[in-house]
C-alpha positions in Angstrom: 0.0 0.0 0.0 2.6 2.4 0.5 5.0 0.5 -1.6 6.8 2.9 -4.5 7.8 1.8 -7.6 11.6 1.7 -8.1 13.9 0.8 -10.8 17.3 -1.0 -9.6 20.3 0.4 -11.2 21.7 -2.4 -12.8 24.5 0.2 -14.7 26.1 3.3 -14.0 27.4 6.1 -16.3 30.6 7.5 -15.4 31.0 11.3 -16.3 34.8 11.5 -16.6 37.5 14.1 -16.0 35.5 17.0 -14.9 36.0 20.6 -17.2 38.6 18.4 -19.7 36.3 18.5 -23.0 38.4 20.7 -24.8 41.8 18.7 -24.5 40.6 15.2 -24.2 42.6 14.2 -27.4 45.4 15.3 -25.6 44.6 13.7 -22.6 44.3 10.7 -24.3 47.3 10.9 -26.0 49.4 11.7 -22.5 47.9 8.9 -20.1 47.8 6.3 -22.9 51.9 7.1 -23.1 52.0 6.7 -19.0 49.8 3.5 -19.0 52.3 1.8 -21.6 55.3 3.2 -19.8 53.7 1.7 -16.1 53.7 -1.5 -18.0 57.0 -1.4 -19.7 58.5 0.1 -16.7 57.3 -2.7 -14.2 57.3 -5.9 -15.8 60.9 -4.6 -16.9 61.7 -4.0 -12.8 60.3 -7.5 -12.0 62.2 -9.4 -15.0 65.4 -7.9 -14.0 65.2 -8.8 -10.4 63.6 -12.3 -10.8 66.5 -13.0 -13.4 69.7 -11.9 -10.9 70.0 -14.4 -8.4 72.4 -11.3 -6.5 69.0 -9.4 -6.1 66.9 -12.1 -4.1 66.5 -10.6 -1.1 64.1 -9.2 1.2 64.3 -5.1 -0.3 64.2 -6.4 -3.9 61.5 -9.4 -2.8 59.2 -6.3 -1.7 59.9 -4.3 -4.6 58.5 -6.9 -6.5 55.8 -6.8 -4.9 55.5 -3.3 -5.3 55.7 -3.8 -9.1 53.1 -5.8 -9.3 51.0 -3.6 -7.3 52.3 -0.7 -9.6 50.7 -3.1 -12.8 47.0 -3.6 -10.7 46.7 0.2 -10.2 47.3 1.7 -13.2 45.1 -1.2 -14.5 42.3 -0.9 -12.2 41.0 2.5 -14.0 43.1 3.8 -16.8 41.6 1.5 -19.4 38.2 2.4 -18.7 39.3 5.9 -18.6 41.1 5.6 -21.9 37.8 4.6 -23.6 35.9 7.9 -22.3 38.9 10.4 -23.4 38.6 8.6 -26.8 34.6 8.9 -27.2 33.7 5.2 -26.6 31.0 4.2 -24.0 30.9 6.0 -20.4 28.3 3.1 -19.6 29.9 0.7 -17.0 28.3 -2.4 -15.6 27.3 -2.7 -11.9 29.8 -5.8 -11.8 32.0 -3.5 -13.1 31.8 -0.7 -10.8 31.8 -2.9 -7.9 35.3 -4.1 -9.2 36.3 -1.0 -9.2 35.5 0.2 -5.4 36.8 -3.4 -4.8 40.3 -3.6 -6.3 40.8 0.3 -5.9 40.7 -0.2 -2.1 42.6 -3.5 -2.0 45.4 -2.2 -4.1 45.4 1.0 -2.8 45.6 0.2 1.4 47.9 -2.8 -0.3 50.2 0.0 -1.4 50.3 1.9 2.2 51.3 -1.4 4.1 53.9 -2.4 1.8 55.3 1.2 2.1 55.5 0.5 5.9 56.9 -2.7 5.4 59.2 -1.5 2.7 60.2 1.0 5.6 60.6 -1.5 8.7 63.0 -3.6 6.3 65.3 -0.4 5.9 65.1 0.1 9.8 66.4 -3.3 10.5 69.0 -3.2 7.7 70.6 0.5 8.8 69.7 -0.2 12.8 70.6 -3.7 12.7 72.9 -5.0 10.3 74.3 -8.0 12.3 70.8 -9.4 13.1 69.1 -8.3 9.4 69.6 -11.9 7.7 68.0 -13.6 11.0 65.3 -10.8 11.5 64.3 -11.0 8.0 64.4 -13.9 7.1 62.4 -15.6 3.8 59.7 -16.7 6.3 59.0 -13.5 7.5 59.8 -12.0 4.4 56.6 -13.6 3.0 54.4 -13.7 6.2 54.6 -9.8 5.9 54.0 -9.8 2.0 51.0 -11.9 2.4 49.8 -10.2 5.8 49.8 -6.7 3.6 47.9 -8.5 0.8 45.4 -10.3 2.8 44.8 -7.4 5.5 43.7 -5.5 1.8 41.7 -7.6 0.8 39.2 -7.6 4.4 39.5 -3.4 3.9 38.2 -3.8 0.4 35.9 -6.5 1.1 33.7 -4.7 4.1 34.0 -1.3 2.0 32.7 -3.2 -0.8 30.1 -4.9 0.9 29.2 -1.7 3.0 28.5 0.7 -0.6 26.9 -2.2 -2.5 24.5 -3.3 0.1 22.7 0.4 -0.3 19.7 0.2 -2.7 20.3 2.2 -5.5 17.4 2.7 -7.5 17.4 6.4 -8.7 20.0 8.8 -10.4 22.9 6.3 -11.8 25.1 9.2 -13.1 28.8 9.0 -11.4 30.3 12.5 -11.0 33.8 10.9 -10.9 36.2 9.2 -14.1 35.7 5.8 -11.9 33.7 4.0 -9.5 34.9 5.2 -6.1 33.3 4.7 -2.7 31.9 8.3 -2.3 30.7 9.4 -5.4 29.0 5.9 -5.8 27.4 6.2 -2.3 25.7 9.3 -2.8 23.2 8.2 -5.6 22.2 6.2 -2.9 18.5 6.1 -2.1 19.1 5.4 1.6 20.6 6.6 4.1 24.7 6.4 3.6 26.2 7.4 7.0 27.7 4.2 8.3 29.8 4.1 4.8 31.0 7.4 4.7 31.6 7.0 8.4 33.3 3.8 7.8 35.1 4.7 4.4 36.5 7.9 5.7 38.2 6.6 8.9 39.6 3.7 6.7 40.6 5.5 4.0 42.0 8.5 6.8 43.1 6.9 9.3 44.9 4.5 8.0 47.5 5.6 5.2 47.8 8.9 8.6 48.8 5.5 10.9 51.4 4.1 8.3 52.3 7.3 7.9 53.2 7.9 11.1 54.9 4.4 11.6 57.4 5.3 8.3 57.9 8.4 9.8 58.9 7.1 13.0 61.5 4.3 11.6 63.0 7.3 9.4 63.5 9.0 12.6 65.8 5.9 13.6 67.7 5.5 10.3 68.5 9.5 10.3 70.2 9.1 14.1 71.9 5.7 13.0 72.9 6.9 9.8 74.6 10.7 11.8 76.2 8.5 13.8 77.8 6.3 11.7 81.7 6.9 11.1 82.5 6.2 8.3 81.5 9.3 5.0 81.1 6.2 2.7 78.4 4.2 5.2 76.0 7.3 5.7 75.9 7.5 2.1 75.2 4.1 1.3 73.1 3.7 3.9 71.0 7.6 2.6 71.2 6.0 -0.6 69.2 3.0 -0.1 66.5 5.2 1.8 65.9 7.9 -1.2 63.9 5.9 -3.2 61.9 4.9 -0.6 61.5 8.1 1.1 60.5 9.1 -2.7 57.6 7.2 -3.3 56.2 7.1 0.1 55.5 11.1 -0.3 54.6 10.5 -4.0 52.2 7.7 -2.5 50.7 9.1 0.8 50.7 13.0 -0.1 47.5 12.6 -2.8 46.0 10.3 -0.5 46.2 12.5 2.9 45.2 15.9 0.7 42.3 14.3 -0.9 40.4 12.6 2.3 41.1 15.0 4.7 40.8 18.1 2.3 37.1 17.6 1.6 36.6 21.1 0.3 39.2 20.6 -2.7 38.0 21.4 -5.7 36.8 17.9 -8.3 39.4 19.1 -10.9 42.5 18.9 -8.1 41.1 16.1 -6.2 40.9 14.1 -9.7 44.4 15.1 -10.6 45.8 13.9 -7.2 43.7 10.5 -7.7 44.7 9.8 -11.1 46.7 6.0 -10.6 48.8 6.0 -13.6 51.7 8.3 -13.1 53.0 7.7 -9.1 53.0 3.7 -10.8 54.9 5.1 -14.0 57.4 7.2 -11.8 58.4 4.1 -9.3 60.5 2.2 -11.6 62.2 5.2 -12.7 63.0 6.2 -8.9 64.5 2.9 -8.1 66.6 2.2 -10.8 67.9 6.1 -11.6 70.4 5.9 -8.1 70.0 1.7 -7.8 73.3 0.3 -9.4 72.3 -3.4 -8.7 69.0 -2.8 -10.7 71.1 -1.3 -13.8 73.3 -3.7 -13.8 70.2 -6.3 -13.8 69.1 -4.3 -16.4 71.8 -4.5 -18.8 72.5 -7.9 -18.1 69.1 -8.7 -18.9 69.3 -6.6 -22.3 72.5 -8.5 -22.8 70.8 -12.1 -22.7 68.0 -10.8 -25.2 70.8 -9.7 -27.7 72.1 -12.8 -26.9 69.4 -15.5 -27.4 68.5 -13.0 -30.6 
């Protein structure tokens, strides 16, 4: 009797870059470039390593890991994107979109623990050399991999769950180039509290915790490192922690501005979002100062000309 007639949203229309008509052919042009350099740049990072038995260990084990999150990102949206700049359909499926929220969050709190861990494995290889082989050792080498992995997957899985159980049955037009948890929730016809409750202490609290933890194991390395004697170690020892230091602030910086900057404006908070050029820049940033990855490199060009 007082039952109202509602159509489920079974697809959602994604709007795109917002104020970026004029220049889409450009834009199309630029991020196809940085999606093909991502891919060129990673799988040739992860062929390098995996080839040179000298760069098995635990730094290189995560950085792998880190290229193959690098591949997922840039993957998770840039296609998709790719087809609006270049006129084709902004029509995405509800499966679709849900993969979206799903491995955007997975991937994406994936990358802040792997930061953290990529940062504890410095600390015990500047503040503890002697004990680095037996503190990180294979087995805990992969328990932390797979904890950072796994922990994702639960974040993306109630966020998920938490968007997709609202009933969506009116306006299915997404203000955004992607399916993300806010600008999904708020064509919502319910009320969407718990999730943007929920989403923003996840998605705020948690990069501002690893944050925090990096920033405290940097705090160790820079007073091991001053107090080291010899010119030679603090350099080595500096060097090692540049690229790291790099893409944790290329990493967390977007991510801090955008959730706890509400007020930004959808043309910067889009910009800062945009998961194709931190995973295009990585590779660069560990192989412009890394001598054992050039050398990898090389050596790996040299077996192509080779078998050729």
């Amino acid at each position: 009797m007082g039952l109202v007639n509602r159509t489920v949203v079974t697809h959602f229309i994604l709007l795109g870059i917002p104020n970026t008509d004029d220049i889409q052919t450009i834009l199309f042009v630029v991020f196809l470039a940085f999606y093909l350099c991502t891919l060129l740049g990673n799988l040739l990072i992860l062929s390098a390593i995996l080839s040179d038995s000298r760069l098995h260990t635990p730094m290189y084990f995560f950085l792998c890991n880190l290229a193959v999150l690098d591949l997922g990102e840039a993957s998770i949206t840039t296609p998709k994107l790719l087809a609006i700049l270049c006129g084709q359909s902004r029509v995405i499926s509800l499966g679709g979109c849900m993969s979206q929220v799903f491995f955007y969050q997975f991937l994406g709190c994936t990358g802040e623990l792997l930061c953290t861990v990529m940062a504890f494995d410095r600390y015990v290889a500047i503040c503890h050399p002697l004990r680095y082989p037996i503190i990180m050792n294979w087995r805990v080498c992969a328990i932390l991999a797979a904890g950072t992995w796994v922990t994702s997957s639960f974040h993306a899985t109630i966020l998920t769950s938490l968007t997709f159980t609202l009933p969506y049955c009116g306006p299915n037009v997404v203000d955004y180039y992607f399916c993300d948890i806010f600008p999904v929730a708020k064509l919502a016809c319910a009320d969407t509290y718990v999730i943007e409750t929920v989403g923003f202490y996840n998605n705020g609290l948690l990069p501002m915790t690893c944050f925090l933890l990096i920033l405290m194991s940097y705090i160790r390395i820079i007073y091991s490192i001053l107090k080291m004697n010899s010119a030679e170690g603090r350099r080595n020892a500096a060097s090692t922690c540049t690229s790291h230091l790099t893409v944790v602030t290329l990493y967390f910086g977007p991510c801090i501005v955008v959730y706890m900057e509400p007020r930004l404006s959808k043309v910067v908070a889009t910009a800062l979002q945009i998961d194709v050029v931190t995973p295009m820049l990585n590779p660069v940033i560990y192989t412009l100062r890394n001598k054992d990855v050039k050398r990898a490199l090389r050596k790996l060009r040299g077996g192509q000309m080779t078998a050729r």
